[in-house]
N, C-alpha and C positions, 0 to 999 in steps of 0.2 A: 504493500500500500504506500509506505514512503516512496519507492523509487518509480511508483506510479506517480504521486504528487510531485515529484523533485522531475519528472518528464515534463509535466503539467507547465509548472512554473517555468522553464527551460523554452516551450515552445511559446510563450506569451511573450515573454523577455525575447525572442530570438525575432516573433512579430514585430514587437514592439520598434525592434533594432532597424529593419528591413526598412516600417513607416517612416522611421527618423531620417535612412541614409539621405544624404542631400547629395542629390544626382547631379549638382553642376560640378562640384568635384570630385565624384565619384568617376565621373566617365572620364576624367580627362583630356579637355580639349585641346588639342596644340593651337587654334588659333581662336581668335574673336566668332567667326565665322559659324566653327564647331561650337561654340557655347550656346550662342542666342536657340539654334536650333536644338537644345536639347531639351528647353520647356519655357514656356513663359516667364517662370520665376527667375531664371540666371541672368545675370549682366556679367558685364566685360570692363574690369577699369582699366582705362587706357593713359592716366598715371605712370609716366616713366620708374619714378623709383618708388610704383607699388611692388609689394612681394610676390615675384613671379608664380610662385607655386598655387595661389590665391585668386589669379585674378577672374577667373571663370568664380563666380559666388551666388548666392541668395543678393538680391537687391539691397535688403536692409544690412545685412551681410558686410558688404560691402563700404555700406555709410559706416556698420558700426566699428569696422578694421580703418578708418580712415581714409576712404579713396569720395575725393568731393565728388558732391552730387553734377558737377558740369564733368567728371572724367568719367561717367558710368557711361558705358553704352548700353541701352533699355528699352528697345523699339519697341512701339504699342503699335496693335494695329490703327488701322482707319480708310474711312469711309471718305469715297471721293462721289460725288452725283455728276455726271454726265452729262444725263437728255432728262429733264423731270417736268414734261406737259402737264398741264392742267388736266382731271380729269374732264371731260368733255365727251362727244358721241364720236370723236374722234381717236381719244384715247381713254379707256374704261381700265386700265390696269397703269401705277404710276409707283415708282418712278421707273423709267424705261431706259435704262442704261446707266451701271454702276463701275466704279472701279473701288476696290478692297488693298491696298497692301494689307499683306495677311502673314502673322506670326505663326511658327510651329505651333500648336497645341493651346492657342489661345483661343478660346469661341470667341465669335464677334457676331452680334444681332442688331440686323437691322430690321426695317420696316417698310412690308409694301401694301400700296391700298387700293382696293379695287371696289367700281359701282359701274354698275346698268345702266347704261344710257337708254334713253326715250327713243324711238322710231330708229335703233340700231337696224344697220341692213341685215336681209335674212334673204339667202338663195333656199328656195327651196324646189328639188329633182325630184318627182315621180317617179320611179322603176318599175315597172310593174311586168309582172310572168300573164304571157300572153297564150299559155296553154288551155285545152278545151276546159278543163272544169272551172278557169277563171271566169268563162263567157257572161255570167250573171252581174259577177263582179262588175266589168266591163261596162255594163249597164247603168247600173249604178252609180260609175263614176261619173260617165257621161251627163247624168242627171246632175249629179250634185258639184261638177267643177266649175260654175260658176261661186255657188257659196262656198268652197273649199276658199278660192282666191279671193273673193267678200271679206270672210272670218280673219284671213291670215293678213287682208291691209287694213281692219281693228287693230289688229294685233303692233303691227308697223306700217306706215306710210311711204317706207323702202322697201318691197315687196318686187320678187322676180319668184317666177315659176318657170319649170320644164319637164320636159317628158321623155323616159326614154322605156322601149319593154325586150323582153328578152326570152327564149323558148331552151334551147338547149341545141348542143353540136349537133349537125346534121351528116352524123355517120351513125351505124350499127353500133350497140346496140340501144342508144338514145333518142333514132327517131328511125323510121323503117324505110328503108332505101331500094323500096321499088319505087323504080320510074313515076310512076302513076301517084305515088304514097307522097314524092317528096316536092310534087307539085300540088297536091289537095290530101294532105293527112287526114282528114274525115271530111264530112259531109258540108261542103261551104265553109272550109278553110283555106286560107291563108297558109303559102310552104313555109314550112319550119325556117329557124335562123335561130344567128347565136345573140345578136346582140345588136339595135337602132339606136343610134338618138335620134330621136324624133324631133323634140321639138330644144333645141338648148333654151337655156334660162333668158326672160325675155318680162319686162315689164308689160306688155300688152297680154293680159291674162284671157282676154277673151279667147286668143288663139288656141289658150289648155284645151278648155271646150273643143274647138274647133277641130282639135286634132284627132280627138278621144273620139269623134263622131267620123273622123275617117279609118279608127284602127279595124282589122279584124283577124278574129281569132286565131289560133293556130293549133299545133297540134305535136306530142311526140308518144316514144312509146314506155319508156320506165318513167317511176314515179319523181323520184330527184330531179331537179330543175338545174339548167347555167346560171343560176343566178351571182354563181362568184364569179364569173367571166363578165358578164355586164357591172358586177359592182366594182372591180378592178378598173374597168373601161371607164365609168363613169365617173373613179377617182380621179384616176392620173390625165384623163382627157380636159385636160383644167383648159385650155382655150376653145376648145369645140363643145366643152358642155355650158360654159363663160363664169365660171367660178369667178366670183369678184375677190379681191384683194380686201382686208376691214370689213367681210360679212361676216355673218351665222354661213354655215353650209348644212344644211340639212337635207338627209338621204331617205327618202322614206321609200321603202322596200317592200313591194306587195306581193304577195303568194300565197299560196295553200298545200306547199309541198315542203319538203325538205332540199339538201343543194348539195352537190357533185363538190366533192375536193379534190386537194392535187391527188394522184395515182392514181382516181379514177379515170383517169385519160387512158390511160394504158386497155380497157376495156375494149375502147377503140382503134389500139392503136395507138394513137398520141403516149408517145413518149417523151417529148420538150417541155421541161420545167416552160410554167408559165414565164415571163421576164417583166412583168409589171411593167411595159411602158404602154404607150398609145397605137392601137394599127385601126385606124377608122378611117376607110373610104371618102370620096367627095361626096357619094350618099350616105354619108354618116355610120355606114355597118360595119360591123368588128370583122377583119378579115383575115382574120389569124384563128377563129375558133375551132378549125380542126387542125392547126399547127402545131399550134399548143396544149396543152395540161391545163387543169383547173390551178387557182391559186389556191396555196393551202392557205388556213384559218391564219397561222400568224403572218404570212407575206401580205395578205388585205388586211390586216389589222395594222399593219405597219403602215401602208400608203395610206390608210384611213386617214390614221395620227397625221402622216405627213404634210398631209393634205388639210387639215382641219374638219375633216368630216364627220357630223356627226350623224349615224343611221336610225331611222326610226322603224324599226320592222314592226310593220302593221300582217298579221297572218291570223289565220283559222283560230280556231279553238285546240288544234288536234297536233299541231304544230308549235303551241305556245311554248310548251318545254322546251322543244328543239332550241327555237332560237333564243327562247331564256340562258341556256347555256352560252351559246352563240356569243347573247350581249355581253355575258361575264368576260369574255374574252377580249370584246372590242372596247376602247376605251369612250366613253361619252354618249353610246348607244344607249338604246330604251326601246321594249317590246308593250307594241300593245296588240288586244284582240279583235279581230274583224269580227262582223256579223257575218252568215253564213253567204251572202250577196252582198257584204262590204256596203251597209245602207250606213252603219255609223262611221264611215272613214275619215271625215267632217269631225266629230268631236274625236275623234281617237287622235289623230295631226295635232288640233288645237291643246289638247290633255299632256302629250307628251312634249309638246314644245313647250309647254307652262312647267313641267315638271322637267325638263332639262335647263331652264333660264330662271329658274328658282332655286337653283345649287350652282353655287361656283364652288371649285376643286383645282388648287394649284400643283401643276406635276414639274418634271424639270427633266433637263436633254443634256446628255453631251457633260455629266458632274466627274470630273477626274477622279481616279480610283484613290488617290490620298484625300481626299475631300467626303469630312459627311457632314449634313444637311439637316436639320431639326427644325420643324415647323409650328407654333404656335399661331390660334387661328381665334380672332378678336371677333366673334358674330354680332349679331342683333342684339340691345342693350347690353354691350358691354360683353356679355358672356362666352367666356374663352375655354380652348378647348384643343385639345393635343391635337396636332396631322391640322391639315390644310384645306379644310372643306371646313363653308360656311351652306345652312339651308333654309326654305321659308324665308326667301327674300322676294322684296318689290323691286320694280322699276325705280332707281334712284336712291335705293340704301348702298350704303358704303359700309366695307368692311374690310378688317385691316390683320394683317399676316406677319408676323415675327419670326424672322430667316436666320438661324444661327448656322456659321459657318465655320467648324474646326478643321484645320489640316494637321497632317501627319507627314514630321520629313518636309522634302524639301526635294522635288520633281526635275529632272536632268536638262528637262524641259520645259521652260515658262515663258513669257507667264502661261497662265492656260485661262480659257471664258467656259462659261454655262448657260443654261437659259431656263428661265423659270413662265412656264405660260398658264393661263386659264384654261381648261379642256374646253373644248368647241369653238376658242373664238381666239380671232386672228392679233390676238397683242402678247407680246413678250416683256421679258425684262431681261437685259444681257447682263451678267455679270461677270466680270474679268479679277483675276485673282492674279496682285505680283506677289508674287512669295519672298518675304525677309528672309533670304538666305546669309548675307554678307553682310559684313560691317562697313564703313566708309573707306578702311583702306583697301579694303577688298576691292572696293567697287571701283576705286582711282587707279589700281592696278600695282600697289605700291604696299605688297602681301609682307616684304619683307621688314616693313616699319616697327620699330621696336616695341610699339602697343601692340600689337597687330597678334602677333603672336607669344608663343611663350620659347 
């Protein structure tokens, strides 16, 4: 029992000992350089006839062996502001461009603040699966796209609509390739195709209408849809679908089936990784759908993000898991449920875009592998909340985010940037990071200076 307790006591003292060591002269820096980088607490006197063995220390350390407080080198970080607009309907995310000198191991928090602007632009694309069980559907739009375009310029008075619809590869075993089949797949249809824009995004909303009364139906023979082929097209086709710069992008995604991913090409044959760029004809048709493979789930999730797209998959009842899982994957998406002939499509669009512009959620791109990132998130009165998502907001509330930035080390390569955005909408914030690697005579090139080192 004693040599239990005399263990006991041994391992507390040996803790104790490890807490106390003071790592700036523990590690031994040979110069200035090597100290500041071993933790926020160390300074560097640069006092000629300080005690060499000493002069990597504790700050206070420091003062209290005698080295004035003008010969300490002690760099703190800080904060430089760039580009800092006004919030405005021009800019909803502030401040938009920062620089940090930034210390080994010292957080630094700033502040960024974001609000909803009033009659922000909103693109919003149609997609819709043109196969025979949609024919109802079809109907139904037709009827209702005038109030679709009504509802959505309440909403904003920078309002763009388009249309694009899409059936599935026209090879075995996706749609049936007799002759006869692949010019009328049933009975007053429309031949199969992989992928239209119909109508790109267009202030003149009556044309939606217009167009929806010229489509018809089509036809294939498995149940999966191309829908990732059209929704790849309709990301990356940012001039031919007219993506605006400073919008909402909204993707709303109609169908009642499920969707082909990559390797199901191979079915047919198709063996070409998709390559996510653009192949649309002067008629607007994807002319690569039997060249290529489906996109898998993360290569369209990526060009989503890329793109700032956010998808609304409007589908069945029978399909709603499906693409439940779907949205978990994509970032900024949201599933709603269709009526059985899409008669609610009208409040499902308007539902889901009210519940996507009533959470802002900041992510971040491109954060160097020594850099992490802590988010505190200032919502609606006051009430703060770990991670980066504010929700139950109006048009015009502001809400404010707390960016703590620690580095580790000191990168071979700097400085290095990052970018911190709202998910769905097209404003960032850059942040550039110089890292305190060096002290002054480091940096004049004049290492050998009798401060400098030890």
């Amino acid at each position: 029992m004693g040599c239990l307790y005399l263990l006991l006591v041994l391992g507390v003292v040996a803790a104790a000992t490890a807490q106390d060591v003071n790592r700036c002269i523990a590690k031994k820096p040979r110069n200035c350089g090597e100290c500041i980088i071993i933790g926020p607490e160390c300074g560097w006197c640069k006092q000629e006839s300080y005690d060499n063995t000493r002069r990597c220390d504790q700050y206070q350390s420091l003062l209290d062996g005698g080295c004035p407080r003008d010969m300490i080198v002690y760099p703190r970080s800080k904060l430089t502001i760039i580009k800092d607009e006004f919030l405005s309907t021009a800019y909803q995310l502030k401040p938009q461009e920062v620089t940090i000198k930034i210390r080994a191991g010292e957080p630094y928090t700033f502040r960024a603040a974001f609000r909803q602007a009033e009659d922000y632009p909103v693109d919003l694309y149609y997609l819709m699966d043109m196969s025979k069980s949609m024919e109802d559907d079809l109907q139904s739009l037709r009827a209702l796209g005038d109030t679709l375009a009504e509802e959505m310029q309440m909403i904003t008075k920078n309002f763009r609509i388009g249309f694009g619809s899409f059936v599935d590869k026209t090879v075995m075993p996706y749609v049936s390739t007799v002759p006869k089949k692949l010019l009328e797949p049933c009975s007053g249809c429309a031949a199969p195709f992989g992928y239209k824009n119909v109508l790109p995004l267009t202030t003149r909303t009556n044309m939606f209408t217009q167009e929806l009364n010229l489509q018809e139906i089509s036809g294939n023979l498995d149940a999966p849809e191309g829908g990732f082929d059209a929704m790849m097209q309709a990301a990356v086709c940012t001039g031919e679908i007219g993506w605006r710069n400073g919008s909402t992008h909204l993707l709303v995604f109609s169908t009642d089936s499920s969707f082909h991913y990559a390797g199901d090409g191979k079915l047919g044959g198709i063996v070409t990784p998709n390559d996510g760029r653009c192949h649309l004809d002067d008629d607007m048709m994807y002319t690569f759908s039997n060249y290529l493979d489906y996109p898998s789930v993360g290569h369209l999730q990526r060009k989503l993000k890329e793109h700032r797209i956010r998808p609304i998959f409007a589908v069945t009842a029978d399909q709603a898991s499906v693409y439940g899982n779907l949205s978990d994957l994509i970032e900024g998406s949201v599933v709603g449920t269709l009526a059985g002939d899409s008669s609610n499509v009208v409040d499902l669009i308007k539902s889901a875009y009210e519940e996507l512009r009533s959470t802002v959620e900041l992510k971040t791109e491109d954060v160097p592998n020594n850099v992490t990132l802590k988010f505190r998130s200032v919502c609606l009165n006051n009430e703060t909340f770990d991670g980066a998502k504010c929700s139950n907001l109006q048009v015009g509330d502001t809400v404010y985010f707390d960016i703590t930035v620690v580095t580790e080390g000191c990168p071979s390569r700097r400085p290095k940037t990052f970018t911190v955005y709202p998910v769905g909408f097209q404003e960032e914030l850059l942040v550039k990071l110089d890292f305190i690697c060096d002290c002054g005579c480091q940096a004049d090139g004049v290492s050998r200076h009798v401060w400098c080192q030890v």
